[in-house]
C-alpha positions in Angstrom: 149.9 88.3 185.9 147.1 91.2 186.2 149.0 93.1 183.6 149.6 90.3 181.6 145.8 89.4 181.3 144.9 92.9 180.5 147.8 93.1 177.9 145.8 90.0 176.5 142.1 91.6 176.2 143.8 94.6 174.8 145.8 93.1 172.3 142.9 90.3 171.3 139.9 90.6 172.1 139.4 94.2 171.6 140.3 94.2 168.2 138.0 90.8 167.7 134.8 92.9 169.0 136.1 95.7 166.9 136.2 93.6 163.6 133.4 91.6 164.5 131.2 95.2 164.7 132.7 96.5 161.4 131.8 93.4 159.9 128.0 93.8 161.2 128.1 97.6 159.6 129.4 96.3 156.8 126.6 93.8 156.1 124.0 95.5 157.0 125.6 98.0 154.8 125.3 94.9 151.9 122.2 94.0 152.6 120.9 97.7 151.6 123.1 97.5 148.3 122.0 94.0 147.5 118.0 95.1 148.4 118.9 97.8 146.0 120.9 96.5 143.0 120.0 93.1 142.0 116.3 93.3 142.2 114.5 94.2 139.1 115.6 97.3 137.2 114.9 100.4 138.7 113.4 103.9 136.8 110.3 103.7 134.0 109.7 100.5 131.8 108.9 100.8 128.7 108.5 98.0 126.2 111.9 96.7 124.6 113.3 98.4 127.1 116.8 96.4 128.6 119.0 96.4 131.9 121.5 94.9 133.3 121.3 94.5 137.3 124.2 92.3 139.3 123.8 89.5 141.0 123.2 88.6 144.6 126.0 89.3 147.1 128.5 86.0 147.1 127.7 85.4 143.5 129.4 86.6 140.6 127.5 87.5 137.1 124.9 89.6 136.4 121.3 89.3 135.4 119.4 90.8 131.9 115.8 92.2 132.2 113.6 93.5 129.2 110.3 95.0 129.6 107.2 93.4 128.0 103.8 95.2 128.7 105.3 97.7 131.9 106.5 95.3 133.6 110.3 93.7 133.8 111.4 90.1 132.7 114.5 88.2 133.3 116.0 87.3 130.1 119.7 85.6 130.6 121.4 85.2 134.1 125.0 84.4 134.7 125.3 84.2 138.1 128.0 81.5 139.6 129.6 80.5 143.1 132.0 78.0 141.1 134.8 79.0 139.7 138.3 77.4 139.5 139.5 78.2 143.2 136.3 76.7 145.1 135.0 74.0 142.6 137.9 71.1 144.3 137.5 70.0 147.2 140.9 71.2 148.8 141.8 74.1 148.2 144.4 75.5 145.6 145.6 78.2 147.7 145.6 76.4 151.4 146.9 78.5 155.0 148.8 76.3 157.2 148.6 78.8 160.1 150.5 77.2 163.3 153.8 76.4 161.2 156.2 78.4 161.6 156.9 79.7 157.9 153.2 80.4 155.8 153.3 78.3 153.1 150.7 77.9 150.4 150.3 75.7 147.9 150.1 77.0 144.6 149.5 74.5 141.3 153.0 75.5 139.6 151.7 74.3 135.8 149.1 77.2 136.1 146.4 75.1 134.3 144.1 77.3 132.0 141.1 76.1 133.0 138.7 73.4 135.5 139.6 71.1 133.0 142.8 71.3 133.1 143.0 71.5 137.1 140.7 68.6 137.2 142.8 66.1 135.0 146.1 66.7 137.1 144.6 66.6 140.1 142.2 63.0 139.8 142.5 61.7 136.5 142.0 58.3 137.5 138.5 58.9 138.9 137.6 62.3 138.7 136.2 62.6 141.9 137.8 65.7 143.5 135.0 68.1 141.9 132.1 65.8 143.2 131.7 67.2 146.9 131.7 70.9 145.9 129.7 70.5 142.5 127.0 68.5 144.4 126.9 71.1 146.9 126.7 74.0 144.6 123.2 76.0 144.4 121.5 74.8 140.9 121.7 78.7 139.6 122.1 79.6 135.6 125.8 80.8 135.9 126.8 77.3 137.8 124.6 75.0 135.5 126.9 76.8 132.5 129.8 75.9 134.5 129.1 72.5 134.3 127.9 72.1 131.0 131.2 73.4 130.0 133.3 71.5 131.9 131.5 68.1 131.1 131.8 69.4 127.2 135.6 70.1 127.9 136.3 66.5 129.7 133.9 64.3 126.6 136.5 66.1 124.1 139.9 65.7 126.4 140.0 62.5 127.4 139.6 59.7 124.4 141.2 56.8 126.0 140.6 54.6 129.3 136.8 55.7 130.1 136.1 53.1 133.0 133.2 52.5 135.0 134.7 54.5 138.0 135.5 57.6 135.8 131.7 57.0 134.5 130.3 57.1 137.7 132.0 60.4 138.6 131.0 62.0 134.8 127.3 61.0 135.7 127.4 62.0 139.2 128.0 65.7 138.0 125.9 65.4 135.0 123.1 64.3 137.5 123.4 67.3 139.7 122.2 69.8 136.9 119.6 67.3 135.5 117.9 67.4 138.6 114.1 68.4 138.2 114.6 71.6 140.4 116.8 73.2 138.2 114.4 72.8 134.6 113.0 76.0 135.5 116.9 77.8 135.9 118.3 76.5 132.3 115.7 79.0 130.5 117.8 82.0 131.8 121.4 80.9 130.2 122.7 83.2 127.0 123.7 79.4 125.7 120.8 78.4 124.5 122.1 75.3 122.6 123.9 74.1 126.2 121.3 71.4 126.8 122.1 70.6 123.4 125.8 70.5 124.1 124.7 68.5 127.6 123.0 65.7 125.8 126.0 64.9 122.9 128.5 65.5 126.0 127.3 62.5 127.8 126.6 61.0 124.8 130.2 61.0 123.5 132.1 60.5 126.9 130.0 57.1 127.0 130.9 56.2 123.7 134.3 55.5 124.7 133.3 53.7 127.8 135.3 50.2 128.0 132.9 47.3 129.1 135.0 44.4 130.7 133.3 41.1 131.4 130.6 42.2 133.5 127.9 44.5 132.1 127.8 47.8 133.2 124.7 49.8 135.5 125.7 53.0 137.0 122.6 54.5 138.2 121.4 57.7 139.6 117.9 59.5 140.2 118.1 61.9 136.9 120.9 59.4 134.6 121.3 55.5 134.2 123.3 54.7 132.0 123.7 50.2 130.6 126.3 48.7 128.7 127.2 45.0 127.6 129.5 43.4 125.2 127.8 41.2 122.2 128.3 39.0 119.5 126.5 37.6 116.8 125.9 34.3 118.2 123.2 36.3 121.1 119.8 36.3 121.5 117.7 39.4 121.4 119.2 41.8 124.3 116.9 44.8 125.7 117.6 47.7 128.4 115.3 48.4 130.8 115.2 51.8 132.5 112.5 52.4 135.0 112.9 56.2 136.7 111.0 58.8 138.3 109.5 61.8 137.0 107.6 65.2 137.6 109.1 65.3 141.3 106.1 61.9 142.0 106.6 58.8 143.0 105.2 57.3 139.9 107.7 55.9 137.8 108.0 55.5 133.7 110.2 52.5 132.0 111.6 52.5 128.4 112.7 49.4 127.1 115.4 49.3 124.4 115.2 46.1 122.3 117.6 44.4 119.7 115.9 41.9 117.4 118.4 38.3 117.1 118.6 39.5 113.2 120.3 42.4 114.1 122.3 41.1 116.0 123.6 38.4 113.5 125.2 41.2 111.4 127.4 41.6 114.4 130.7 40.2 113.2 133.0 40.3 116.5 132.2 41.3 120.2 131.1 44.9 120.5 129.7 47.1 122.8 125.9 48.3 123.6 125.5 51.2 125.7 122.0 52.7 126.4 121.3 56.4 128.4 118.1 57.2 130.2 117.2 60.8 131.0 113.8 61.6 132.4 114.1 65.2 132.2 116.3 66.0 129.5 113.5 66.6 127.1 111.6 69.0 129.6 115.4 70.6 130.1 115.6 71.1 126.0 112.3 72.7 125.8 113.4 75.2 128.7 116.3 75.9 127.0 115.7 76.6 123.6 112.0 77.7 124.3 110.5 74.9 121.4 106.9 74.1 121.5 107.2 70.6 122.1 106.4 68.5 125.0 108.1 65.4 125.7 106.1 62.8 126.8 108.4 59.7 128.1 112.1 59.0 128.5 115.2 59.8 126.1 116.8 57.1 125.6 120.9 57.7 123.9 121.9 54.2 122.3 125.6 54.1 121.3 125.5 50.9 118.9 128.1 49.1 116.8 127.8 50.4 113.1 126.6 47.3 111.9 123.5 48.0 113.6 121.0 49.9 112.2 117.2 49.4 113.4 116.4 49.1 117.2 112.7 49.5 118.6 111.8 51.7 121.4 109.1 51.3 124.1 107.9 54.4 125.8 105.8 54.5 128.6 103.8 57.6 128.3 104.3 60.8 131.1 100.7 62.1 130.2 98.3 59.5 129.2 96.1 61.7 127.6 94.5 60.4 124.8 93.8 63.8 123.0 97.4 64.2 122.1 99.0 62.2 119.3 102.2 61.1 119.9 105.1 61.5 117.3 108.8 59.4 117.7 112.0 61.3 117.2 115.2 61.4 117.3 117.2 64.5 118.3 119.3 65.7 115.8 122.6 66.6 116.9 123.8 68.8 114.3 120.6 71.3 113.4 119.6 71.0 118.0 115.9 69.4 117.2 113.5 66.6 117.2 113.2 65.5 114.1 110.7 62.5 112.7 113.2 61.0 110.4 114.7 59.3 112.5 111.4 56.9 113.8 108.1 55.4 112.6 105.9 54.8 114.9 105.1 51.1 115.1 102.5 50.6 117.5 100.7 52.9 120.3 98.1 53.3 122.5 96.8 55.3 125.7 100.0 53.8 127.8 102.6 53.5 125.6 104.4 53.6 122.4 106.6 51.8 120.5 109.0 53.4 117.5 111.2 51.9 115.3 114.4 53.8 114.9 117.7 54.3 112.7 120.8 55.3 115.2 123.4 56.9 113.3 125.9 59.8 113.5 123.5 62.3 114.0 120.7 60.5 116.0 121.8 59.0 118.9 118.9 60.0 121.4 114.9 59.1 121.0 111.7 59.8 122.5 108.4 60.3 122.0 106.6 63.9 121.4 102.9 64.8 122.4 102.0 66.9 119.9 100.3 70.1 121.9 97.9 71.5 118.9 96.7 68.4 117.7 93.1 68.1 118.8 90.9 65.1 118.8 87.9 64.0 121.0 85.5 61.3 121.4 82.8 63.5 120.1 84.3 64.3 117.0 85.2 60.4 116.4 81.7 59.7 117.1 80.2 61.9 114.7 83.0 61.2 111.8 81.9 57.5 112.1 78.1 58.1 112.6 77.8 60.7 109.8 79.5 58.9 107.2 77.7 55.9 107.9 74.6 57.9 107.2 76.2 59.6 104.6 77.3 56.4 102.9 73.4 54.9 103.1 72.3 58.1 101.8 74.8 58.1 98.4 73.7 55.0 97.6 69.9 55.9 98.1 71.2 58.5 96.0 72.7 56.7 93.1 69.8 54.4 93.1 67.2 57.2 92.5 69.3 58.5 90.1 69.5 55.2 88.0 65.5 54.9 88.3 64.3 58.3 87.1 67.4 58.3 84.6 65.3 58.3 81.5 62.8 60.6 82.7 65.3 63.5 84.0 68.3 63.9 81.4 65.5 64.6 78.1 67.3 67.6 77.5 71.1 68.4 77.3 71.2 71.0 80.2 69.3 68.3 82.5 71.4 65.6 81.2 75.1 67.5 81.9 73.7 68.4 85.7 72.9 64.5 86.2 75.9 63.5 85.3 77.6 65.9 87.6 75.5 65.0 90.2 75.6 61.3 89.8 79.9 61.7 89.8 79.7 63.8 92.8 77.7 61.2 94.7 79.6 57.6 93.1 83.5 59.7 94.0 82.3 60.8 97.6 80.6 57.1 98.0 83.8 55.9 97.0 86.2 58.3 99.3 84.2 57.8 102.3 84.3 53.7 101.7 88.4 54.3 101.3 88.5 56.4 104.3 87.0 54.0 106.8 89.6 51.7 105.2 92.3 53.9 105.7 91.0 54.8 109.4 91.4 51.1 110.1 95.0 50.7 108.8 96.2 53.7 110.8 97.6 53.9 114.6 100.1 50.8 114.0 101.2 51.4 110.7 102.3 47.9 110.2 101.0 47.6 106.6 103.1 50.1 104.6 101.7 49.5 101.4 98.3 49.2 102.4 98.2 52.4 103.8 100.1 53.5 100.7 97.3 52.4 99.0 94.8 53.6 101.5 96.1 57.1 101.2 96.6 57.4 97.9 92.7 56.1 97.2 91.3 58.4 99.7 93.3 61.6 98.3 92.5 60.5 94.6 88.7 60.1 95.3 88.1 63.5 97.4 90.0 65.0 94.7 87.5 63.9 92.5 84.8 64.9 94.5 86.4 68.4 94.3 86.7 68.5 90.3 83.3 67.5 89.5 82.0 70.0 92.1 84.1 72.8 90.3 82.4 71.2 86.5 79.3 71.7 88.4 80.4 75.1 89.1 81.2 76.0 85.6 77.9 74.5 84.0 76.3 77.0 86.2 78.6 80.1 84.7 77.7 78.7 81.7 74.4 78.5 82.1 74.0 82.0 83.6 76.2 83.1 80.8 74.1 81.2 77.8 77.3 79.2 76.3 75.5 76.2 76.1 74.3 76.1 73.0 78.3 76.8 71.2 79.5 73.7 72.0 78.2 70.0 71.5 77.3 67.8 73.7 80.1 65.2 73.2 83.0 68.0 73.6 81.5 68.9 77.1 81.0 65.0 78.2 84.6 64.8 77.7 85.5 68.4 79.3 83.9 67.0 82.4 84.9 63.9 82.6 88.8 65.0 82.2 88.4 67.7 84.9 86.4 65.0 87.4 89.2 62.4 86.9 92.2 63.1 84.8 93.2 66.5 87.8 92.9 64.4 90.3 94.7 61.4 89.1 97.5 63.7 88.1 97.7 65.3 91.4 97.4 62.3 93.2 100.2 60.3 90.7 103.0 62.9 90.9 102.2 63.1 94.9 102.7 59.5 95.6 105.5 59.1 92.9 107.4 62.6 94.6 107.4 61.6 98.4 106.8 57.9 99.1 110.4 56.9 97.5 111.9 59.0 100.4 109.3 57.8 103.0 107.6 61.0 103.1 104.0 60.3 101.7 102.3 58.9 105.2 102.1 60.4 108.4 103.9 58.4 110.9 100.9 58.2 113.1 98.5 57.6 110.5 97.6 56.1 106.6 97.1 60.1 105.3 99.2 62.6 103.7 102.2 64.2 105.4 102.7 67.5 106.7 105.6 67.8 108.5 108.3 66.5 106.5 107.0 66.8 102.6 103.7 69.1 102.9 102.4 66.5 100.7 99.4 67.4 102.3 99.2 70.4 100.4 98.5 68.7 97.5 95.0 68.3 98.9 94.3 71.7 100.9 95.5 73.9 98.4 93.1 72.5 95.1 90.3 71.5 97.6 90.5 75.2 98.8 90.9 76.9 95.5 88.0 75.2 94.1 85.8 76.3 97.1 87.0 79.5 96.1 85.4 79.2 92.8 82.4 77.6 93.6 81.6 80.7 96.1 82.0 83.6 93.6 79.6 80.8 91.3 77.0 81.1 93.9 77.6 85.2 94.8 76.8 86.0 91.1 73.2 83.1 91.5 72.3 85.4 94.3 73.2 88.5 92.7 71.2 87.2 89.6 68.1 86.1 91.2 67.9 89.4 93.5 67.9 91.3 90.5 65.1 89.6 88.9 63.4 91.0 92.1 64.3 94.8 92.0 61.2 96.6 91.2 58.4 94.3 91.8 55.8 93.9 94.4 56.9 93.3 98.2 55.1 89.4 97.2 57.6 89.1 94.4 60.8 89.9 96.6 59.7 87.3 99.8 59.8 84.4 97.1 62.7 85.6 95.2 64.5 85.9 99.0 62.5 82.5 99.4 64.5 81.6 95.5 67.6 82.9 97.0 68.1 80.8 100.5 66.9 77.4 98.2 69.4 78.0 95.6 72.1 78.5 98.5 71.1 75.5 100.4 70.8 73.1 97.2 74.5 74.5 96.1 76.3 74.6 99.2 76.8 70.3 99.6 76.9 70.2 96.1 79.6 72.5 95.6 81.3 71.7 98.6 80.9 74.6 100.2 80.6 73.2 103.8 84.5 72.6 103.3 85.6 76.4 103.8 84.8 75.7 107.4 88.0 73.8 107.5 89.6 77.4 107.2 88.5 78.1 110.4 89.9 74.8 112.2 92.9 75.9 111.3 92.8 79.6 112.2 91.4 78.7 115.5 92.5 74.9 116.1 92.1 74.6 119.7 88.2 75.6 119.5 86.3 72.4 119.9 82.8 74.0 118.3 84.4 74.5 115.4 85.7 70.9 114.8 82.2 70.1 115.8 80.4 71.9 113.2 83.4 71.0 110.6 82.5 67.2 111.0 79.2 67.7 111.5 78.6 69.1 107.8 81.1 67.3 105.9 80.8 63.7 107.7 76.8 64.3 106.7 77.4 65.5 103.1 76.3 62.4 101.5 72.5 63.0 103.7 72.7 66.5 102.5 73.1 65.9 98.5 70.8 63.2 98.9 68.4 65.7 100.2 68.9 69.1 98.5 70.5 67.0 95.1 67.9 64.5 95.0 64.9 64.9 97.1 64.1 68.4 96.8 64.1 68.2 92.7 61.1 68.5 91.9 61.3 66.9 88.7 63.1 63.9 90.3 60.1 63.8 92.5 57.8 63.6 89.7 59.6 61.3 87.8 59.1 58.9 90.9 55.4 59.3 91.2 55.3 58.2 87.4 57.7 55.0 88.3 55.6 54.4 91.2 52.2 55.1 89.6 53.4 53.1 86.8 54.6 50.3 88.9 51.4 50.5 90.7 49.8 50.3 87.0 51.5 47.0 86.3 50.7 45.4 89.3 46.8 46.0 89.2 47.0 44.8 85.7 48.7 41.1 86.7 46.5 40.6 89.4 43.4 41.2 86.3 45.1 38.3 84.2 45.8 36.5 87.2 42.3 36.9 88.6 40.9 35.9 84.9 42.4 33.2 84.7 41.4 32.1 88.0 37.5 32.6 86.4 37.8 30.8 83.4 40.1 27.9 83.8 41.1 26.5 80.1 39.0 23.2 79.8 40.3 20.1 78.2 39.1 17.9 76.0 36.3 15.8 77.0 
């Protein structure tokens, strides 16, 4: 028995100890190797630099670094635990180790990939991947995994998608949605696999079969509704309500189909709706865009005899210094993309779009545009300054018609009136349509009136331009004595055809271009658009050109007037500087000067001071022709010391006749 047990230790346990100390070496051995090899790179960085390091020990993949600035960034990342051996939950190859014969069990069809595996194995409900998937670390490598295999299962199976086989799909599609692994999806080589993510899901539950009862399969990063409808409902609406940011605090998007669009419905049809609440953080990750998403994406898999469906978003940030634009992600080009919603109604909570599903837009949201800057200050002084400015115009125009007579005597005097009077009556007019304008925007609910709005506003700043730049050239031609070549009636008609026939033009073939595609207004407000037409150009690039011009005009008045003052007495030179800094301050609102600021707001568009000083000048432009136009002239000035002297004149002279008459009362006959 003695040399029985001793047998035993020998034969057992001393080789256990032995392989159980080998197996300490060895990991302390791989703990050295892993310390060494897939940290960052090793040896100098320089920038552009690239290396390749491998992944952790149990991991398979390897890891891509490049240096930026000396110092060494991951790039991609590929490594996995799952592969087609540990991803089911029993094993392919499975010991049975106290039978008598070893037998394993080896898949005989040797399938060519998960896929393949996982629809022999449990296609009723595919459930046999959900333990090990759910158990996986979130890492690059495993999230492209999954993508793939939830890409490969949407295209296989065509046919008999129940709510049980739904379940499963979401289960594993919920796994990598989770908010813990956003940061891990920047680091896969795919960088269109969120892409491939969201129209995965999106076609797997387009051929979802709804029975009787509707369907809610819920889980904490993926709900997914469906119901059957007719034409004969009433208006039907989703409501998904689900966490975000890791918080407790929840935000709900509402999908709503009006009764009329439901009565094109012909037979009974399905409606299934898709929330994700961190999809649209997951697509920024992945293909690095510069956009924030700022509620839910809701998928909405319609019958095609639907077309329009409203949204309601409730906002993640409720920032109010942030527009907020609706889209619809484009499944072909992998982007957000405005044509797809209008944006109906909004405010610091929430946002409701009106949008067109279709083959390529299936999922919507809401953007917060992150350049877009606007503050209470700036709305303040926009609204006070062209109130003043407004007051001050017609103060402006009403000098203008008093002293009329007295101030255009000559034809140089009477061609810088009529500028001047034009510039004032076509910036009165543009600031009138912009508060107009101002008011139709935020719920764009009255197309053509903003239509109108827009088209008002861009005609009568325009104008404002044009007669600015005939300003500008009556100058030239004054400094270059062309005055007297051409009559009087030629250059009436020169200016007015500059002031009003450019701009009508411009503004005409804008409109008439853009609006019959819908791409005239911003969706967010009655003004031109930018994103989808650059019909905004049509404004900034003659407004700008013009400012130009009207510059070099007032470079070659400095010029001029400085040289008048080379040579003379130090006297002479302190009022021809004195000359100088009038001439530029009378010019500058009148030739729009103050407007080349906007260059700046859009070099530097997150500084608030100079969005400050940009509205402070132009919303006050009115105030400052009145002043520097009108005011300052001293011949304007004179003119209404005569009207009021004279008016003064008239009075003293009633109250004579009246006061005579008072005297000496007519007597009657006796």
């Amino acid at each position: 028995m003695t040399h029985t047990l001793v047998l035993y230790y020998l034969v057992f346990l001393l080789p256990t100890e032995s392989c159980r100390t080998l197996y300490q070496a060895t990991s302390k051995s791989k703990e050295k190797v892993h310390a060494r090899l897939h940290g960052v790179c090793e040896g100098v960085c320089t920038d552009n630099s690239q290396c390749t390091q491998p992944c952790p020990p149990d991991t398979q993949g390897n890891m891509g670094f490049s240096c930026r600035k000396k110092t060494w960034h991951k790039l991609t990342d590929t490594c996995r635990t799952l592969n087609a051996l540990n991803i089911f939950e029993e094993d392919l190859y499975s010991v049975q180790p106290f039978a008598d014969n070893v037998k394993i069990n080896v898949y005989h069809g040797k399938p060519d990939t998960i896929t393949d595996i996982l629809l022999q194995k449990c296609p009723t409900d595919l459930s046999c991947v959900l333990k090990n998937i759910q158990q996986s670390p979130r890492i690059p490598g495993n999230i492209a995994i999954i993508v793939q295999l939830l890409h490969n299962i949407s295209t296989a199976i065509w046919t008999g998608v129940d709510e049980t086989k739904m379940q499963s799909y979401s289960t594993i599609a919920n796994h990598i949605l989770n908010s813990k692994s956003i940061s891990n999806w920047t680091f896969i080589p795919d960088r269109n696999s969120s892409s491939v993510l969201l129209h995965s899901v999106n076609s797997f539950a387009r051929r979802l079969c709804i029975d009787k009862h509707p369907v809610d399969i819920s889980d904490a990063f993926i709900h997914t509704m469906g119901i059957t409808i007719s034409g004969d409902n009433t208006e039907k609406n989703f409501t998904f309500s689900m966490r975000v940011n890791d918080t407790s605090n929840e935000v709900t998007g509402r999908v709503l189909i009006s009764r009329d669009e439901l009565r094109k419905v012909t037979s009974p049809s399905q409606v299934i709706s898709i929330a994700f609440p961190t999809i649209g953080a997951i697509l920024e990750a992945s293909l690095l865009e510069n956009v924030t998403v700022n509620g839910l994406v809701l998928s909405v898999i319609l019958p095609k005899e639907l077309k329009r469906i409203s949204l309601i978003f409730d906002k993640i940030s409720k920032s109010e210094e942030r527009r907020t634009q609706c889209v619809g992600w484009h499944s072909v080009e992998s982007r957000w993309d405005q044509q797809a919603c209008k944006m109906i109604q909004e405010n610091s909570q929430q946002a409701v779009c009106k949008c067109r599903p279709s083959k390529l837009f299936t999922s919507f949201s809401i953007l917060m545009s992150p350049h877009i800057l606007e503050s209470l200050i700036l709305t303040y002084i926009t609204y006070v300054g062209l109130g003043i400015s407004i007051c001050s115009l017609i103060l402006c125009l009403s000098i203008e018609v008093l002293v009329w007579s007295q101030v255009t005597k000559t034809e140089i005097t009477y061609l810088r009136h009529v500028c001047i009077v034009n510039i004032a009556a076509t910036l009165l007019m543009a600031d009138v349509w912009f508060i107009v304008a101002s008011f139709l925007s935020g719920p764009v609910t009255h197309h053509k009136g903003c239509v109108a709005a827009t088209f008002f506003v861009h005609f009568f700043y325009l104008s404002v331009f044009f007669w600015m730049l005939a300003k500008s050239l009556l100058i030239l031609y004054g400094i270059m004595i062309v005055f007297h070549t051409l009559p009087k009636s030629v250059l009436v008609t020169s200016l007015f055809s500059l002031g009003y026939g450019c701009p009508l033009v411009i503004a005409g073939i804008t409109v008439a271009a853009t609006e019959p595609g819908k791409g005239y207004l911003r969706p967010e407000a009655c003004w031109l658009n930018w994103d989808m037409t650059r019909a905004l150009l049509a404004f900034v690039v003659p407004a700008l050109a013009i400012v130009v011009v009207n510059l070099i005009t007032v470079t070659l008045v400095i010029v001029k007037t400085q040289r008048a003052a080379i040579g003379n007495s130090m006297f002479q030179e302190v009022r021809a500087i004195v000359r100088i800094s009038k001439n530029i301050a009378i010019l500058t609102p009148l030739l729009g000067l103050t407007w080349g600021f906007g260059v700046a707001t859009v070099i530097s568009d997150r500084t608030l001071a100079f969005h400050i000083i940009f509205s402070l000048l132009n919303a006050f432009q009115g105030f400052f022709i009145l002043v520097f136009g009108t005011i300052l002239d001293p011949k304007i000035r004179e003119a209404l010391k005569g009207r009021v002297a004279s008016a003064k004149w008239s009075s003293r002279i009633s109250e004579n006749v009246s006061s005579e008459f008072s005297c000496h009362p007519t007597k009657g006959p006796s």
